[in-house]
N, C-alpha and C positions, 0 to 999 in steps of 0.2 A: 532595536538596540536598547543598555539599557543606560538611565541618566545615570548619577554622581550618588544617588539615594540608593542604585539598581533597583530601582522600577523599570519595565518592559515600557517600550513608548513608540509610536508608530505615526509619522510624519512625511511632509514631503517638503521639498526646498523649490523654489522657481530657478529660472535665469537671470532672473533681472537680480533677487536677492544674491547671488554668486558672484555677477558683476559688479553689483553696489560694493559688494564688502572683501572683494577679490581675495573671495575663499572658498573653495569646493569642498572642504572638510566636511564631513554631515552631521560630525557631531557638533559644530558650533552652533548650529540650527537646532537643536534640538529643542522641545517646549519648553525644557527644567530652566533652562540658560535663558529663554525669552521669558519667562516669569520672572526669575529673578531681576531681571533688564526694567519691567515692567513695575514692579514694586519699587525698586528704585525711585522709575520714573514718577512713580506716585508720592513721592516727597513732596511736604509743604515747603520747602528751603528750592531754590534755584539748582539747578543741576550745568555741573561745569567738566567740562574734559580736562583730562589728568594732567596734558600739557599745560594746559591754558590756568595751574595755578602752580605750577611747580618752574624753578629754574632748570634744573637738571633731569632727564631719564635718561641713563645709559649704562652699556655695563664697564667693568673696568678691563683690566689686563692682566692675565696669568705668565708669573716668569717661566721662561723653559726650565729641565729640568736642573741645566747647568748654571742656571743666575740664582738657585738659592743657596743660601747660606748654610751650608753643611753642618755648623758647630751651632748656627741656631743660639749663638752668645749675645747679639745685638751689638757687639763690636764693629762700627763703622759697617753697619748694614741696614735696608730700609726694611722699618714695617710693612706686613700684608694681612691685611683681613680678606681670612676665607672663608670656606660654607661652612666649619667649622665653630670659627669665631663668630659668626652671625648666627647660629641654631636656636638659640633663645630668645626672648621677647628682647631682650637688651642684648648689643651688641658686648661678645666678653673681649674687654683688650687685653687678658690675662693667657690669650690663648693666642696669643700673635703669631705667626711666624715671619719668616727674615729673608730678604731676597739680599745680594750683593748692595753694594753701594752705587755701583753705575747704573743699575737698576729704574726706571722711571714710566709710570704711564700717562704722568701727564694731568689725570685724576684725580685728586687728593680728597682724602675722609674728612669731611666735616661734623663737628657735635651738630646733633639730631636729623642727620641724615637718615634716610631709611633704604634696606637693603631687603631686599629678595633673591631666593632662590632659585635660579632660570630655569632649573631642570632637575629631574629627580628618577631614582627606579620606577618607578611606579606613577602612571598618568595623573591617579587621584589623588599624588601629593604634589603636585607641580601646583605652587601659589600658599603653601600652608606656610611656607617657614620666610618670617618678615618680621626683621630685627631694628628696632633703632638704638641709633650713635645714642646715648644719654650724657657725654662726657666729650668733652675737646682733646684730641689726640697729641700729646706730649710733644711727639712730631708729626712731620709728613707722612702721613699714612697713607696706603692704598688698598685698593682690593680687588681680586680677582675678575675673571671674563664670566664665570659662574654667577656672579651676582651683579644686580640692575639696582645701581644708585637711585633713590627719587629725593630732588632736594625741591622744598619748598618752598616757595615764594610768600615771606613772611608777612609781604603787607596784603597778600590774599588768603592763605592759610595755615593756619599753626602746625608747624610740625605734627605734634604732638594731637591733631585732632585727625589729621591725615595716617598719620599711626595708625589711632584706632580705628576709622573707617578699614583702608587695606589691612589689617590685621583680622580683623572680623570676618565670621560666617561668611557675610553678603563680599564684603571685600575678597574673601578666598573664592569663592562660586565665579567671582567679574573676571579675576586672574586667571583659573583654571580655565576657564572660556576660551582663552586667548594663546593655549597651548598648540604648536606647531608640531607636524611632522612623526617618523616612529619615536626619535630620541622622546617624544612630549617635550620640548623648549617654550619657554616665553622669551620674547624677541622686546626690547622698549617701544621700536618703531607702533607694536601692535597695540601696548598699554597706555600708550597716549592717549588714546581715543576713549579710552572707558571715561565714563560719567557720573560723576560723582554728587551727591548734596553738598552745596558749601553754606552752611548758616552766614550769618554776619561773624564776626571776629569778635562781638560779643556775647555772642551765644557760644560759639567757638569753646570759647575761656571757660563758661559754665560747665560744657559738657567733656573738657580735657579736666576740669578739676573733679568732676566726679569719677573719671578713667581712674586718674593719680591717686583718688581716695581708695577705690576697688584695689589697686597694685597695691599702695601699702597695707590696706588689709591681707592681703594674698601676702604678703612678704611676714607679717607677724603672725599669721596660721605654720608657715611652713619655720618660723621659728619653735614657735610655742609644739611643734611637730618632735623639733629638732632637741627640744629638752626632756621629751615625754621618753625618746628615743634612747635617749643619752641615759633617764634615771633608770628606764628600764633595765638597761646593760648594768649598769652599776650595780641593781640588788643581783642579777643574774652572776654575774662576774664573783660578787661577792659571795654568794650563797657556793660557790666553787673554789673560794680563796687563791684568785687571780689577782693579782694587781697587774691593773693592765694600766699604760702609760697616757697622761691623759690627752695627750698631744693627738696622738697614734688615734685611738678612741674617737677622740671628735670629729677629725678629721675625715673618719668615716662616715658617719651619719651626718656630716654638714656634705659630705660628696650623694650621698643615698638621699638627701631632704630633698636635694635641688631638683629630682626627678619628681617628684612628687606631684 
């Protein structure tokens, strides 16, 4: 078969590993995923399971189709964050949608929680898309059965370094790993068990402050992107004697930046 790189690879699995880890799946076993496992392991910082520093794994709850909110006004109706609203590095609460009011899972979104995507078309995206909360939600928020809450246990580790680990390469490969069945699902039960470097909470600090330095660099590229975008249109526009509205105009290329 061939791994996540498609490299061809050619292995075998025992009994006892099938019973240890009560999985018959053959691709979980594969080398690329024990290498991975293994470089990990080779961290100079302590290695901790996903449970054993977070409060929360779990997923949320999808309304049927009859408890959302048709008109989607926010009129006396609850927030949900879906796979939608999670698709980028930051959770967008711009992109909410509305279930009823008697609506409830029980749930609720916390700022800097972090959300994953349990399942996706395609095997080799299951684990890519892992957004976090950056903002405390105005209300009660929740979010769907599609996505696997992980909240952090702050006095073991910072959101925000937990982030970047499951956000990352290695963090995508440890999650992919962990895919179930034809749909490819990730289950919380099975992401608990993954293993993680946890530094000290003071090293922690150093290494989310150079994360946050990287994002604001990355946010003033796709600005400085967004103005090059913007003067270009304008001599073009111009050299065509358009006036084009400038609302309308930005608005486009700040929608086209974000892909970038």
């Amino acid at each position: 078969m061939k791994n996540n790189l498609g490299e061809l690879q050619i292995f075998s699995i025992t009994n006892e590993d099938a019973t240890k880890k009560k999985r018959i799946d053959v691709e979980y076993y594969q080398p690329f995923f024990k290498n991975i496992v293994s470089k990990v392991a080779g961290s100079k910082f302590e290695l901790k399971k996903l449970e054993d520093v977070t409060l929360l794994i779990s997923n949320g709850r999808t309304p049927s189709k009859d408890m959302y909110d048709e008109n989607n006004d926010q009129v006396g109706s609850v927030p949900i964050i879906k796979a939608g609203t999670a698709s980028g590095r930051f959770v967008n609460l711009g992109k909410l949608e509305y279930a009823k009011a008697d609506f409830s899972s029980g749930k609720k979104a916390q700022k800097s929680d972090i959300f994953i995507l349990s399942a996706a078309h395609q095997a080799s995206y299951v684990g890519k898309n892992v957004s976090i909360l950056d903002v405390e939600p105005e209300q009660d928020t929740y979010f769907v059965g599609e996505l696997i809450c992980v909240r952090a246990n702050p006095e073991k580790v910072l959101p925000e370094y937990l982030f970047g680990f499951l956000s990352s390469g290695v963090g995508y490969f440890l999650l992919n790993r962990e895919k179930r069945g034809q749909t490819s699902h990730i289950y919380p039960e099975d992401i608990k068990s993954i293993l993680l470097p946890v530094p000290s909470l003071k090293d922690q600090k150093n290494i989310v402050s150079i994360l946050m330095n990287a994002y604001e660099q990355k946010k003033k590229k796709q600005a400085e992107i967004l103005k090059i975008l913007s003067s270009i249109d304008d001599f073009v526009l111009g050299e065509l004697g358009i006036d084009m509205p400038r609302g309308g105009q930005n608005e486009y290329f700040r929608f086209g930046a974000m892909r970038l």
